[in-house]
C-alpha positions, 0 to 999 in steps of 0.5 A, a space after each residue: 229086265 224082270 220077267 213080268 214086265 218083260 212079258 208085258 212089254 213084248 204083248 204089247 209089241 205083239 198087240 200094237 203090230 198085229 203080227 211080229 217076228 222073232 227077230 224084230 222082237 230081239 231088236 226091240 227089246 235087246 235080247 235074243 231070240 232064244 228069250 223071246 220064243 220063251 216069252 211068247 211060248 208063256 204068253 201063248 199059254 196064257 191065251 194072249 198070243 198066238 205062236 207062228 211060225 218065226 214069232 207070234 199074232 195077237 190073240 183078241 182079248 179084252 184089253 184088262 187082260 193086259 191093262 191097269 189091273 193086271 200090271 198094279 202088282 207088279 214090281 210094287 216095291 221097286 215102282 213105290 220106290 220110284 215114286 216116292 224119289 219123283 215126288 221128292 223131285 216137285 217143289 212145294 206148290 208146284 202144279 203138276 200133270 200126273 201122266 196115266 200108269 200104274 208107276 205114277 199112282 206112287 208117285 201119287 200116293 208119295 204127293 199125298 203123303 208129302 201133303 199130309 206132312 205139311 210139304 205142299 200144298 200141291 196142284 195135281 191134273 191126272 190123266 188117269 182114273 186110279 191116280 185120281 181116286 189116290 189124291 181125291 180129298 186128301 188135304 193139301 191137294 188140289 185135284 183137277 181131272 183132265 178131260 177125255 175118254 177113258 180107255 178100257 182096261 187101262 182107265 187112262 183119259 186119252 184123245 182128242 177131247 183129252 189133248 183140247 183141254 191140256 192145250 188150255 193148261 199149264 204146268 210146271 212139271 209133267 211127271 210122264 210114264 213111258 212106255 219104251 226109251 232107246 239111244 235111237 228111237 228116244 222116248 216111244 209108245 205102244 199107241 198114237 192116241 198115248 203118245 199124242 197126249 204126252 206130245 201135248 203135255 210136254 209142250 205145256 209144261 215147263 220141264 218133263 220127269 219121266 218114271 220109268 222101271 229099267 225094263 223100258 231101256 233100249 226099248 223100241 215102241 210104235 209110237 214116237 213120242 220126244 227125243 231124248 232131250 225132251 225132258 229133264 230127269 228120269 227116275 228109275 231103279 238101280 238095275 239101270 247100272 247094273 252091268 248085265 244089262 243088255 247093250 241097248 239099254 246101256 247105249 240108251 243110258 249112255 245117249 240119256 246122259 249125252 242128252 243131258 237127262 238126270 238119271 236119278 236111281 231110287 
């Protein structure tokens, strides 16, 4: 898992719960112990966490210090390449719900892009602000903006208002981030109100293609969102074969493929 995302990760872990240990860290992120005092040690550094005794408290922050901005950059390559192989996935007219996070921007831009070259037409809903400026006014799509409150920092549209709207809809693809995926735990977020709104999602569309960086297997998040079968491929990048992967996420590869989930590597 490359750090910055593994940094990301285990401040959300830390931020969800309030306070988390050490070995609860290790267990969900399938690393050892020695890697998690690291981590935390940067984050304590950048005035995100606090460290205590056997593992670290959240520090108040505003939520752009961990939010949509701080992680656009991050793995832009790996994450283009992703979604340029998730758009190649939606078939010409396809009206698809575009889940909030910084991967599904490339798969939006790959959309437009598709469009543009005479590939589409395209129906799009977003759940998120910057997905919707991506398609905005870009020919061959049609852009709906789904209903709900944007959550600061991460400039995604979530909540009651949110899930109303998406139950008076329906899709033929719902291209879904994660936060976290384990052969256990099956698909998870770091808050109710993301995970409701994905719950809703699946239900109304006929199949579900998760995008997903390798940094997310065998990851364990509060929120419980779908078994592993809940949807039909996950588009991730190569390291997912590579054989120092840690043993959580190679069982959570292993548990894909026994759910009969097309992993596809970009």
């Amino acid at each position: 898992m490359a750090v910055p995302d593994r940094l990301d990760v285990t401040l959300r872990l830390v931020r969800n719960a309030g306070r988390a240990s050490l070995a609860d860290l290790a267990a969900r992120l399938g690393v050892s112990e020695m890697t998690v005092r690291r981590d935390l040690d940067a984050l304590q550094v950048r005035g995100l966490v606090e460290r205590v005794r056997g593992g670290a408290v959240a520090v108040a922050e505003p939520e752009s210090a961990a939010g949509f901005a701080a992680r656009a950059g991050w793995q832009a390559g790996l994450k283009d390449r992703i979604g340029r192989a998730a758009a190649a996935l939606v078939a010409p007219g396809s009206t698809v719900l575009l889940d909030a996070g910084t991967t599904t921007v490339h798969v939006a831009r790959a959309l437009a892009d598709r469009a543009a070259a005479g590939e589409g037409p395209f129906t799009a809903a977003v759940l998120s602000l910057p997905v919707a400026e991506v398609l905005a006014d870009r020919p061959g799509v049609r852009l709906l903006v789904v209903g709900g409150e944007s959550r600061p920092g991460e400039r995604s549209l979530a909540g009651p208002l949110t899930a109303a709207v998406l139950r008076q809809l329906t899709f033929d693809v719902f291209v879904m981030s994660i936060g976290a995926v384990s052969a256990a735990a099956g698909w998870s977020e770091f808050t109710l109100e993301d995970a409701a709104v994905k719950q809703v999602a699946l239900e109304r569309a006929r199949t579900g293609l998760v995008v997903a960086d390798a940094s997310k297997l065998g990851v364990r998040a509060f929120a419980s969102v779908a078994p592993l079968d809940a949807v039909g491929r996950l588009v991730t990048d190569a390291s997912a074969r590579d054989p120092q992967l840690t043993p959580a996420a190679q069982d959570t590869l292993a548990a894909l493929e026994n759910a009969d989930v097309e992993v596809v590597l970009a």
